[in-house]
N, C-alpha and C positions, 0 to 999 in steps of 0.2 A: 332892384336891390334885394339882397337875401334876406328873409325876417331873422331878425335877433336870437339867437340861441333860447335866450332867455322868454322869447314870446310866446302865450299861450292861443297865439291861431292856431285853432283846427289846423287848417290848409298849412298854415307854416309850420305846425311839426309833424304833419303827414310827410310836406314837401321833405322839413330836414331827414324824419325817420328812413325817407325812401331813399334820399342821398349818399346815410348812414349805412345803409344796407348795402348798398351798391357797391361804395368804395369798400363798406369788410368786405365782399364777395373776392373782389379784384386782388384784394391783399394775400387772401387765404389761399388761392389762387396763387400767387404767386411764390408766399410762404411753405403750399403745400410742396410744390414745383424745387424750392429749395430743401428743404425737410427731406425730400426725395435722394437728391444729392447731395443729401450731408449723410442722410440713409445708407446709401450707397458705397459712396466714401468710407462711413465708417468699417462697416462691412468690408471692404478690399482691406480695410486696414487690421480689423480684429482678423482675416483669414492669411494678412501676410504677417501677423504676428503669431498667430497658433500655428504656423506652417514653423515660424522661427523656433519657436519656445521645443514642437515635436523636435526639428532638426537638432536643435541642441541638445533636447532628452539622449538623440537618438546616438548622439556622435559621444556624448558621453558615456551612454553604456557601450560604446565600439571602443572607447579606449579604456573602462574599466575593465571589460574582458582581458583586453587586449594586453593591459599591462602584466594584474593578475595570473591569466596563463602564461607568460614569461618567466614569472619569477621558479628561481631554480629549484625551489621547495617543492615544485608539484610530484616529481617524482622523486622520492628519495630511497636511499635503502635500507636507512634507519626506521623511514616511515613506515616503509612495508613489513620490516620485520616486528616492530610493535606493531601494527595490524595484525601482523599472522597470531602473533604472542598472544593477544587478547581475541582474537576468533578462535582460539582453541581453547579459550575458556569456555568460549559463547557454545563454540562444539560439543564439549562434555555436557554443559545445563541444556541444551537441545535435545540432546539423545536422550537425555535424564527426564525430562518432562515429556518427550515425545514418548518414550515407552509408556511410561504411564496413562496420558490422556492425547496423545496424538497435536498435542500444541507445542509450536516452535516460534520462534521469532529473532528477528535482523538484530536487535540490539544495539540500534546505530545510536542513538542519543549515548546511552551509556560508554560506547565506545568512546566515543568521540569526548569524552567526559573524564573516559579513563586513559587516554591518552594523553589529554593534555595538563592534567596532574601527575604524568609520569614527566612530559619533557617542563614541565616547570619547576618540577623536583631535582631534575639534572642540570637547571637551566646555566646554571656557572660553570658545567662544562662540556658545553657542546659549543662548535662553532659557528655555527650561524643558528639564527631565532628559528622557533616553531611558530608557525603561520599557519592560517585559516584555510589554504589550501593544502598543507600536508597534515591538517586534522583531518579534510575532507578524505585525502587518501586513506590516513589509519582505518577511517570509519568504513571504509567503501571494503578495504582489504579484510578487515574483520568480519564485516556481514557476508562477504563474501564465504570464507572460512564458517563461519558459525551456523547457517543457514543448509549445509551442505546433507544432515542428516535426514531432514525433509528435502531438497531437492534428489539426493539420490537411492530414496527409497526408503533408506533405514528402522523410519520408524512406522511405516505401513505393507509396502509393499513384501519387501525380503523376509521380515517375518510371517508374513500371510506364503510365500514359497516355502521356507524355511522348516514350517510348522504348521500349518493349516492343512496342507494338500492333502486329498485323502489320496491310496495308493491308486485306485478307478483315475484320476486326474494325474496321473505318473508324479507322483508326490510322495513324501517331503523333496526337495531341492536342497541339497546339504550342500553351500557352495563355500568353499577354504577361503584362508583370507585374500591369496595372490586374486583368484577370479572376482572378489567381492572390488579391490580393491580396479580392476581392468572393467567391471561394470560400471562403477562408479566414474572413472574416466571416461568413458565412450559417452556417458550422458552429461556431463557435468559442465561444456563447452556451447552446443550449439544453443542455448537459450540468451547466453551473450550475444550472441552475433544478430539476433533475431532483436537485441534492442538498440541496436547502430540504428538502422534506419527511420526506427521506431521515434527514437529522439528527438527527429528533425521536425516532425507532425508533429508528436504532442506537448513538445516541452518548449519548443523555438516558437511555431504558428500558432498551437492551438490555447498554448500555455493554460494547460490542466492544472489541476491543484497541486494532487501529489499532496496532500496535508502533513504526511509523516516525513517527507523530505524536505517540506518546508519547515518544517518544525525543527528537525533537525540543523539546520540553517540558520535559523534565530538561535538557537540553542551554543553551536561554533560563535556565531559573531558576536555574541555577551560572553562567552569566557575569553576572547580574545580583544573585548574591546571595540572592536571595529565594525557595528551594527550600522553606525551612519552611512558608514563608506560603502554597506550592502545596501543603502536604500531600504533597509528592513523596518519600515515605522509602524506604531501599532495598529494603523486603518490597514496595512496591506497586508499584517499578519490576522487578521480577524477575518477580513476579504477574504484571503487564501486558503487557510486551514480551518477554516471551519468551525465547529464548536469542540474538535479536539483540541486545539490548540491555539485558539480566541483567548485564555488567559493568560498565553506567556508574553498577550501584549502590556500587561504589566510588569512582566519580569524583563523587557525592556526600559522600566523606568529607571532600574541602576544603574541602567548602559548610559543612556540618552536622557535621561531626568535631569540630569545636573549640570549641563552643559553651561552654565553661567557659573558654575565654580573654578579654580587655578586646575591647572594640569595635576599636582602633585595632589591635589585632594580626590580628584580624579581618579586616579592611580590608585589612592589606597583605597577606596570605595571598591574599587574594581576586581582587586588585592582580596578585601576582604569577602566579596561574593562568591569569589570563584574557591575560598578556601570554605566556608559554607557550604557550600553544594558539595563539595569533597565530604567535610565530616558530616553529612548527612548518610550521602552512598558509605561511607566506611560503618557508617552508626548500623543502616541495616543490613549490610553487608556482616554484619558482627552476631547482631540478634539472630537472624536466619542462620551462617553458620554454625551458631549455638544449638540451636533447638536441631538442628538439622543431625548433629553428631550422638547428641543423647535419644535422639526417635532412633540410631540404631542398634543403643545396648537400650531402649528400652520401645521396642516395635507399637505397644498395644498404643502409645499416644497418638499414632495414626486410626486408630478408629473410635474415638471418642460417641460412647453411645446418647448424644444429646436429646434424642426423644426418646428416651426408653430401649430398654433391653429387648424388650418384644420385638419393637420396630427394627430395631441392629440386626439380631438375630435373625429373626423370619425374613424381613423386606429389607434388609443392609442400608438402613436409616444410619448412618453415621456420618459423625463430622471430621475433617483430617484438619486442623488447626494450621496448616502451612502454610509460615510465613511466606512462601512463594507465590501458593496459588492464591491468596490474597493479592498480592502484590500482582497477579494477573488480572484477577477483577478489575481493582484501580486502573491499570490498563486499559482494558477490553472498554470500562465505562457501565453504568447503571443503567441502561437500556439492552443491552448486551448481556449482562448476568443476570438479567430479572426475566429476561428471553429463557435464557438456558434456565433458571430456576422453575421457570410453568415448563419446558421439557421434562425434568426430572420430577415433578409434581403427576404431572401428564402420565409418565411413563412409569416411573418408580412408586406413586401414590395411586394410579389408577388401572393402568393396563397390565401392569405386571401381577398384581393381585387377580384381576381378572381374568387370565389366560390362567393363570394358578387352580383356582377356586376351580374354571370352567373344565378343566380338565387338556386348551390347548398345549401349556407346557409344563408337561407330570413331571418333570426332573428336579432335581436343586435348585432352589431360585438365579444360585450365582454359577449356573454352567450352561456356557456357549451353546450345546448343543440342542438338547431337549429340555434348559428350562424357560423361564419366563424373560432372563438377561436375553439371552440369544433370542428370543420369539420376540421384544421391545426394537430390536436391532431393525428389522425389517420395517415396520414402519419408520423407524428415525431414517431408515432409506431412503424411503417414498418420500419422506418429505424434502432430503438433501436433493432427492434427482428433480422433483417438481419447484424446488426452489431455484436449481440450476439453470433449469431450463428457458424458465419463463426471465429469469434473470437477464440469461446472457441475451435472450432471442429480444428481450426489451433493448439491447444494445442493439442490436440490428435492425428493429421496426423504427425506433424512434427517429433515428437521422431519417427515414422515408416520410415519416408522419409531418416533420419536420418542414422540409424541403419539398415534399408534394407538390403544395399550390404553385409555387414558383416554376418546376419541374412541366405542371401539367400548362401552364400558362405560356411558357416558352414550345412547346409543342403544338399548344394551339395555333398559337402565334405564326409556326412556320407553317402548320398545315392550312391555315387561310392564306397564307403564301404559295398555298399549293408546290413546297419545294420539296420535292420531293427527296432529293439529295442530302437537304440539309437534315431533314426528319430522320434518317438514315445513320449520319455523321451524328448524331446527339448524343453528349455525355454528359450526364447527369451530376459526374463527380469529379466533372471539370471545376477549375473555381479561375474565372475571370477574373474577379474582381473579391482578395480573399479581405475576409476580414477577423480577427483570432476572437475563437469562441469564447474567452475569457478577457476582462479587464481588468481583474484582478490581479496578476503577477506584480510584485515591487520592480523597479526600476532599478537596475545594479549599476550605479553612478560616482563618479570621483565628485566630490565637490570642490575645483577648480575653477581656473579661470582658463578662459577659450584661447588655446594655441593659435597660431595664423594659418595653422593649417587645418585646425577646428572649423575657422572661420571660413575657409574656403571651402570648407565640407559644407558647409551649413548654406553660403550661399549657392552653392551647386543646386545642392538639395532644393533649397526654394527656388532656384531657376529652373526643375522641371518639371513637368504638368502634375498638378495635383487635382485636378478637375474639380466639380462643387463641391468642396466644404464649406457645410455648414455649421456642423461643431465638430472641432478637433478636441481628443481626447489620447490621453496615453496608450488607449487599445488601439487607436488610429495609427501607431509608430508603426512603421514597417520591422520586422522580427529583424534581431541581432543576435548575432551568436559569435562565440569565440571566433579566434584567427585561423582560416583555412589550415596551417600547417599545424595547429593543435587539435584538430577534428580527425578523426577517422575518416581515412580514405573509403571511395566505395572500391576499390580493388582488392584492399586487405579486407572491406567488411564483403563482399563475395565470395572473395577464395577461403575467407576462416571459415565462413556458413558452408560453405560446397565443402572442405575438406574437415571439419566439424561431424557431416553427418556422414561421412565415409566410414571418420572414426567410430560415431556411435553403433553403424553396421558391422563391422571387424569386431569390435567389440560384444556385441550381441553376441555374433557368432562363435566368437571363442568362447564365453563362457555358457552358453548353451544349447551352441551345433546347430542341429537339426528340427528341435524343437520350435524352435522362430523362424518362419521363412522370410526371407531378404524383405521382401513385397511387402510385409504387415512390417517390417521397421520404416521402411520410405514412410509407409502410412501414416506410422505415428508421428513422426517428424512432420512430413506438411501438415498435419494436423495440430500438430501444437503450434507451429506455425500460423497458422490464422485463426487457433483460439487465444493464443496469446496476445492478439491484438486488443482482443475484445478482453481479454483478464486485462490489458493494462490500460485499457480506456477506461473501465471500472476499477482501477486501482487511483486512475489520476482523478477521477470524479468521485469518490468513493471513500481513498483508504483502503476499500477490501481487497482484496487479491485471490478473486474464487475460483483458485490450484484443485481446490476438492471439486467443487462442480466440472471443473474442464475436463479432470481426470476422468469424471463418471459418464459424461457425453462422450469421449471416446472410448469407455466401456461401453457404452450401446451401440454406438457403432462397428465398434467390433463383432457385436454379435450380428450384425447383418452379412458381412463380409467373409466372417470365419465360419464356418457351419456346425454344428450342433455336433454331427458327428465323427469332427475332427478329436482327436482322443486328448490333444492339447490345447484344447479351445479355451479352457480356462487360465493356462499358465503365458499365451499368447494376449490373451483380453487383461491379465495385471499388466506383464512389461509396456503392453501398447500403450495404457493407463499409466504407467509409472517413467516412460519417456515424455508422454505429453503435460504431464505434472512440473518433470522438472523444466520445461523449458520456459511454461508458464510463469513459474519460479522465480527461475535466473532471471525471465527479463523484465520483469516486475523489479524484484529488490535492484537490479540495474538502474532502472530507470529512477527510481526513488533517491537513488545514487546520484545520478547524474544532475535529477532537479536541485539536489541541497548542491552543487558544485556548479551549476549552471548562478543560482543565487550569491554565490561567494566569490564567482571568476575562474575556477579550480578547468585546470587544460581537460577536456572530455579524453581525452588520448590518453592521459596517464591516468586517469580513472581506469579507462578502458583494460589496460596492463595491469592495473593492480586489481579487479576483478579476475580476468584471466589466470592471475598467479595465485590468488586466494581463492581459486577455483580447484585450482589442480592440486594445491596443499590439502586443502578443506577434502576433496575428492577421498586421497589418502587418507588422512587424520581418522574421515567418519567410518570409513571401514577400519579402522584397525581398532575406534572406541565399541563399533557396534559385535563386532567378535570380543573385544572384554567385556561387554554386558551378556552376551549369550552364552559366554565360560562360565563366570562366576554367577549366574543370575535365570532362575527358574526363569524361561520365557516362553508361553503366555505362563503368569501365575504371580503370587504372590503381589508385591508392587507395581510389578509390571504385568499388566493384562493383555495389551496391547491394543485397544479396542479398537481404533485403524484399522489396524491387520484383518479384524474379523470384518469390518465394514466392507471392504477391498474383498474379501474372498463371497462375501454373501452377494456381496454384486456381482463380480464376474457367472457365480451359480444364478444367478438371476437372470439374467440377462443371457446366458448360455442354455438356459432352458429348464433350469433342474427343478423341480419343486418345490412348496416354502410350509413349513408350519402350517397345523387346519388352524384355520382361519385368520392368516396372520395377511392373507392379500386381499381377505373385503376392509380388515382396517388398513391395510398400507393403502390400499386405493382411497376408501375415505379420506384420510387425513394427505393424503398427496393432490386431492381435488379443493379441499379446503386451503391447504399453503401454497396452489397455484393463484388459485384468486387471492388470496394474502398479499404474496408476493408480488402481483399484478397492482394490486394497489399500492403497494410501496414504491415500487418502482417508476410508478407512474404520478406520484403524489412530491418529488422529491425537494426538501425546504419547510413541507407543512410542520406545522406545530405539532399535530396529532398523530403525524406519522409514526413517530417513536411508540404510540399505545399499541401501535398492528406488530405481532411477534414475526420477526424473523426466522426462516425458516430454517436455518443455516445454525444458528445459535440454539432452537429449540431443539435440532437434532444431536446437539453436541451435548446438552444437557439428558436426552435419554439414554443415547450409548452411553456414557460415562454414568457409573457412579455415583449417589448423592454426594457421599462425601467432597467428590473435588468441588463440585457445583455450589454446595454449602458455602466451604470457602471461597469463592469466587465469587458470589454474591454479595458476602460480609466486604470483598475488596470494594467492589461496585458501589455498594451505601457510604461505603467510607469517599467513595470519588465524590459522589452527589454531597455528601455533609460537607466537605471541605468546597467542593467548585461552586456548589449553588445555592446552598444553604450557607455559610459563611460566606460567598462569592468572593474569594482566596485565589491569586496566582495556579498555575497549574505546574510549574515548574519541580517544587520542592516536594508535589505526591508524586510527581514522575519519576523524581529521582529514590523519592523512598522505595516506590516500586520495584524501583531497577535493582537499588541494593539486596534487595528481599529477595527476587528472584536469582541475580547473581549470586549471591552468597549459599542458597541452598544448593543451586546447581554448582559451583566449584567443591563445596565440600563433600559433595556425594562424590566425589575422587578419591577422598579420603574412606567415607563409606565405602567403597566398589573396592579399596586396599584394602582394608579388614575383613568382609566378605570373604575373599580371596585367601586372605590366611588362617580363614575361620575361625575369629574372635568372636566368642560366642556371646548371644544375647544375655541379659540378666534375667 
C-alpha cells in the first residue's frame, strides 16, 4: 500500500517524489508532443491567412487600378489644355529664374493646386466632375510644358553658344527662332521614351520613393477628398517621403481626421480647406507680384547693401529681398541653403578676396573673364564634377557591395560543383526570387467588399505555391500595376525611342550641318540613356535629379572621344552635354509623374500622351520665351548673368584642354579631393542624423557661382522652413504652398516686366 500523501517517511516521499517526477516527465512529454502540433497548426493557419489577407491586399489594388484607369477623366481635352495654360506660366518663371541663377522647377504641387481651383470654380458648368486622375493629367501636362527651358537648353547651354564662344571656337552661334525652335524638338522627346521601361523597375517592383511624386499625391487626394480610397495614411506618407514631406501627414488629418462625423460636415471641412490653400497661394501670389512690379521702376531694391557699402561695392555683398527666391529656400529646405550659404562664404568671403589681393584675378571683381567671379567659377567646378562623380559611381558600386556575398557564394557553390557550364551561364542580375527594395509604397485600395470573383482570385492565389513564409508582409505582395491596355506597349515605347532619336539627329543636323557629326549625337543619346537610369534611381531614392552632374560626365567624355584639335570640339562637347541633360530631365520629371498617378490609379498611357503633347508645346513656347528674353534683355548682364552658361563653357575649355587662371587648378583640385571624400560619405552614410552637417557638394557650388545676393535670400527661405517644420513642428503644406505663390507670382509678373522693358518704360 502507498504511504499517505500526507506522511512524513523519508522513503515515502522519496518513493512519492520519484513517482511525481516520473508521471510530470511522461506528461511534458506528451504535452510537449502536442504544443508541437498546435505549433504547427497554428503556423499553417497564420501562413494561410497572411497568404489571404496579401491575396486580398493584392486583388484590391488590381481593381483600384483597375477601375480608376477606366474612368473617362484620364485623358481629357479640357485637362490638357489647362495643363498647357498653366505650364506656360510655369515656362515664363523658368526662364525668368533660370537666366538669373540657373534654377528651374516641375511645379507640380502648385499645378495641381491651380488647377483644381480653376475646375472648382467652373464646377456648375462643366459636364462631368474633375477627378483625381485628370488633376494628375493637368499636373503631368504642365510640368511637362514648364520644365522645358531647362530640358532644352535655354538657360545654360544656348546662351553659352549664343554668346560665350570665342571666334578661335567658330563662335557666337547666333541661331533665329525657326532653328531654336527645330532644336528644341529633335531633343525634347527621346527622354520620354527612355521612362516607359524605366517604370516597370522602379515604380511597379522596386517601388522607390519618388518623395516629390508622393507628395504631390497626398496633396490631389486632400483637395479632392479621396485620400482613403488612395490608401495614403500618414505612416505611409512619412515611410515614403521622407522628411520633405513627413509633415503633410498631418495635413492629412482634415481629409481623414474626422471620419466619425456626417457626410455634410465632412464636406464643409473639405470645402473650407481647399479654399484656404487657394487664398493662401493668391495671398503670395499678390505679395510677390507687388514687389516684383515696383523692383522694375525702381531696380536699386535688388541690391540692397545689407553688410555695408564697402562689402556691396568691392566684394558684391548684397541682398535681393525676393520674395521668390525665398520662397525657393523654403523649398530647397535649411540644409540645402545653409550648404550654398558656406559656398558663398567659401567663395564670395574668402577666395575671391584672395585671388584679388594675390594678384590671380587683376580684373573687376564682377567680370567673367579676368576677375575673381569668373576665377571662383572654376573651383565651384571641381567640386560639381567631384561631386558627380563619386555620386553617380556610388549608384553603381553600391548594388555590387550589396549583392556581393550572395554573388560570390553562389559561384563558389558551383565551382565546388565543378560545373563548369553553369559558372559560365551566371547572371548576377538575374532575380529568381524578387523581392521590392522598398516597403514603403501605400496600398492604392478601394475599401469594398470582396466580389465572387475577388473571391476566386483570392482563392487562386492561395492555391498556388507560396513556399515558406514566414512572415508575410505587404512588401511580400507581388507588384500590381494598371490594366495591360492602359500601359504602354513595348512596340509604341521601341519605335517612339528608335524614331525619337532619328529625330534628335535630323534635327541636330539642320540646325548646325557639319559642325556635329552624326556619331557624337548617337553618343549622346546612349549616353543619356544609361545615365538616366542612374539620375532616376537617385531621383527615386533621393529627390535630386543630378541633370548637372550627368551633363558634365558626358562633358568628359567627350573630351576623350573628340580630340583636342578638332576646331569644334568645344561646340560638340555643350550639345553632347545639353542632349544628355535633357534626356535626364524628361525622364526623371516623367517618372515623378507617373509615381503620383501610379498612387492615385491615373491610366500610365494618358500620362504618357499628355507628356508627349506638353512636350512638344513646351518645346515651342520655350524657344519663342527665350528669344524675347535675348530681344528685350542684355544677356549675360544686368539681371541676367547667366552663370550656367558660363559654368557649361568653362567646362567644355576644360576638359577640351584649354588653360585655367594661375592658380585656379591647385585649388580646383584641392577642394575637388576634399568634396569627393564629402560626398563619399554622404553617400554612403544615407538616413544618419549627422549626415545633413557634411556639405553638399552640389549646393556648395551653386552658392559660389551665383551671387551673394540670391544665396542670402535663399537662406532667409531655408530658416523660415526649419522655424515653421521644426522649431514650431507645423504641417508642411501651408509653407509649401506659401512658397509656390511667391515664386509663381514673381515669375508670371516678370511678363509684365519683360512688356515694359520692351516699350522702354523707363526706370525712376
Amino acid at each position: 500500500m502507498a504511504p499517505d500523501r500526507g506522511s512524513t517517511s523519508r522513503h515515502g516521499r522519496e518513493e512519492y517524489h520519484y513517482q511525481y517526477r516520473a508521471t510530470s516527465t511522461k506528461d511534458r512529454d506528451h504535452h510537449d508532443s502536442l504544443s508541437e502540433d498546435d505549433a504547427a497548426s497554428d503556423a499553417a493557419a497564420d501562413q494561410v491567412s497572411g497568404r489571404r489577407q496579401v491575396a486580398r491586399r493584392r486583388s484590391q489594388a488590381r481593381r483600384f487600378l483597375a477601375q480608376r484607369a477606366d474612368e473617362g477623366q484620364n485623358f481629357t481635352v479640357r485637362g490638357v489644355l489647362v495643363g498647357l495654360a498653366i505650364g506656360v506660366l510655369i515656362c515664363f518663371s523658368n526662364m525668368y529664374f533660370g537666366l538669373q541663377t540657373g534654377w528651374v522647377s516641375g511645379m507640380a504641387m502648385p499645378a495641381a493646386l491651380i488647377g483644381f481651383a480653376f475646375f472648382k470654380t467652373v464646377a456648375r458648368h462643366i459636364d462631368y466632375p474633375f477627378t483625381p486622375v485628370e488633376n494628375v493629367l493637368v499636373q503631368t501636362v504642365a510640368g511637362a510644358v514648364g520644365t522645358m527651358p531647362l530640358g532644352c537648353g535655354f538657360v545654360g547651354v544656348m546662351p553659352a553658344l549664343n554668346y560665350m564662344l570665342k571666334p578661335e571656337e567658330n563662335g557666337p552661334l547666333v541661331l533665329g527662332t525657326g532653328k531654336l525652335i527645330i532644336w528644341s524638338l529633335g531633343i525634347c522627346f527621346f527622354g520620354v521614351f527612355i521612362a516607359v521601361p524605366l517604370r516597370r523597375e522602379v515604380i511597379i517592383r522596386e517601388r522607390l520613393k519618388f518623395p516629390s511624386g508622393t507628395a504631390t499625391a497626398l496633396m490631389i487626394g486632400v483637395l479632392h477628398g479621396d485620400t482613403d480610397n488612395a490608401g495614403l495614411t500618414a505612416k505611409d506618407t512619412e515611410e515614403i517621403a521622407g522628411p520633405r514631406s513627413s509633415g503633410t501627414s498631418t495635413l492629412l488629418s482634415s481629409a481623414t481626421g474626422d471620419a466619425d462625423q456626417d457626410g455634410e460636415g465632412h464636406e464643409l471641412d473639405h470645402t473650407d480647406d481647399w479654399k484656404a490653400k487657394i487664398r493662401l497661394l493668391v495671398l503670395a501670389f499678390s505679395i510677390s507680384a507687388a514687389y516684383t512690379l515696383v523692383s522694375y521702376f525702381i531696380p536699386q531694391v535688388h541690391h540692397i547693401p545689407l553688410l555695408g557699402f564697402p562689402l556691396a561695392h568691392n566684394w558684391l555683398w548684397t541682398l535681393n529681398p525676393s520674395p521668390a527666391y525665398v520662397g525657393q529656400g523654403i523649398i530647397m529646405g535649411p540644409a540645402t541653403t545653409l550648404h550654398m550659404l558656406l559656398g558663398a562664404v567659401v567663395g564670395w568671403g574668402v577666395l575671391s578676396p584672395l585671388a584679388k589681393n594675390k594678384g590671380w584675378a587683376p580684373g573687376p571683381v564682377n567680370d567673367w573673364g579676368t576677375g575673381s567671379k569668373g576665377w571662383i567659377v572654376w573651383v565651384s567646378l571641381a567640386i560639381m564634377l567631384a561631386d558627380s562623380i563619386v555620386s553617380l559611381g556610388w549608384l553603381i558600386v553600391r548594388p555590387l557591395l550589396l549583392h556581393a556575398p550572395r554573388y560570390l557564394e553562389e559561384l563558389t557553390e558551383r565551382s565546388r560543383r565543378r560545373d563548369l557550364w553553369a559558372m559560365l551561364r551566371f547572371n548576377p542580375f538575374k532575380r529568381s526570387d524578387y523581392v521590392p527594395l522598398e516597403s514603403s509604397e501605400p496600398s492604392t485600395i478601394l475599401e469594398a467588399r470582396d466580389s465572387p470573383d475577388v473571391q476566386h482570385e483570392m482563392t487562386r492565389d492561395i492555391s498556388e505555391p507560396q513556399g515558406d513564409v514566414q512572415d508575410i508582409h505587404d512588401k511580400d505582395m507581388p507588384p500590381v500595376d494598371a490594366p495591360p491596355e492602359h500601359l504602354v506597349g513595348n512596340r509604341v515605347a521601341i519605335f517612339g525611342f528608335l524614331l525619337s532619336i532619328v529625330v534628335c539627329i535630323g534635327a541636330v543636323h539642320i540646325v548646325f550641318g557639319s559642325l556635329v557629326p552624326i556619331y557624337a549625337t548617337i553618343t549622346a543619346v546612349i549616353l543619356a540613356l544609361l545615365l538616366s537610369v542612374m539620375g532616376v534611381r537617385a531621383l527615386g531614392e533621393t529627390d535630386l535629379n543630378p541633370v548637372s552632374g550627368i551633363s558634365k560626365l558626358t562633358q568628359l567624355f567627350f573630351a576623350l572621344i573628340i580630340p583636342v584639335s578638332n576646331k569644334n570640339s568645344v561646340i560638340i562637347n555643350l550639345l553632347a552635354g545639353a542632349i544628355s541633360e535633357s534626356g535626364a530631365l524628361q525622364a526623371g520629371d516623367m517618372m515623378q509623374d507617373l509615381k503620383t498617378g501610379h498612387l492615385l490609379g491615373a491610366a500610365p498611357k494618358a500620362q504618357f500622351y499628355g507628356q508627349l503633347i506638353g512636350s512638344f508645346v513646351g518645346a515651342i513656347v520655350s524657344a519663342a520665351i527665350y528669344q524675347l528674353y535675348t530681344s528685350v534683355y542684355e544677356i549675360p548682364g544686368g539681371m541676367f548673368q547667366v552663370p550656367t552658361g558660363y559654368v557649361w563653357i568653362f567646362t567644355a575649355r576644360l576638359v577640351t584642354g584649354q588653360g585655367l587662371p594661375h592658380m585656379a587648378w591647385q585649388w580646383a583640385l584641392g577642394a575637388g579631393v576634399v568634396f569627393a571624400i564629402a560626398t563619399g560619405v554622404r553617400a554612403s552614410n544615407q538616413g544618419k542624423v549627422w549626415r545633413a552637417w557634411i556639405p553638399g557638394g552640389i549646393a556648395v557650388a551653386v552658392g559660389m557661382y551665383n551671387v551673394p545676393s540670391f544665396t542670402l535670400a535663399r537662406a532667409t527661405g531655408g530658416l523660415l522652413n526649419w522655424y515653421w517644420r521644426s522649431y514650431r513642428r507645423q504641417e508642411e503644406a501651408p509653407i509649401i504652398i506659401l512658397a509656390s505663390g511667391l515664386i509663381l507670382g514673381e515669375g508670371v509678373m516678370s511678363i509684365v516686366n519683360l512688356l515694359l522693358a520692351s516699350l522702354n518704360v523707363p526706370h525712376l
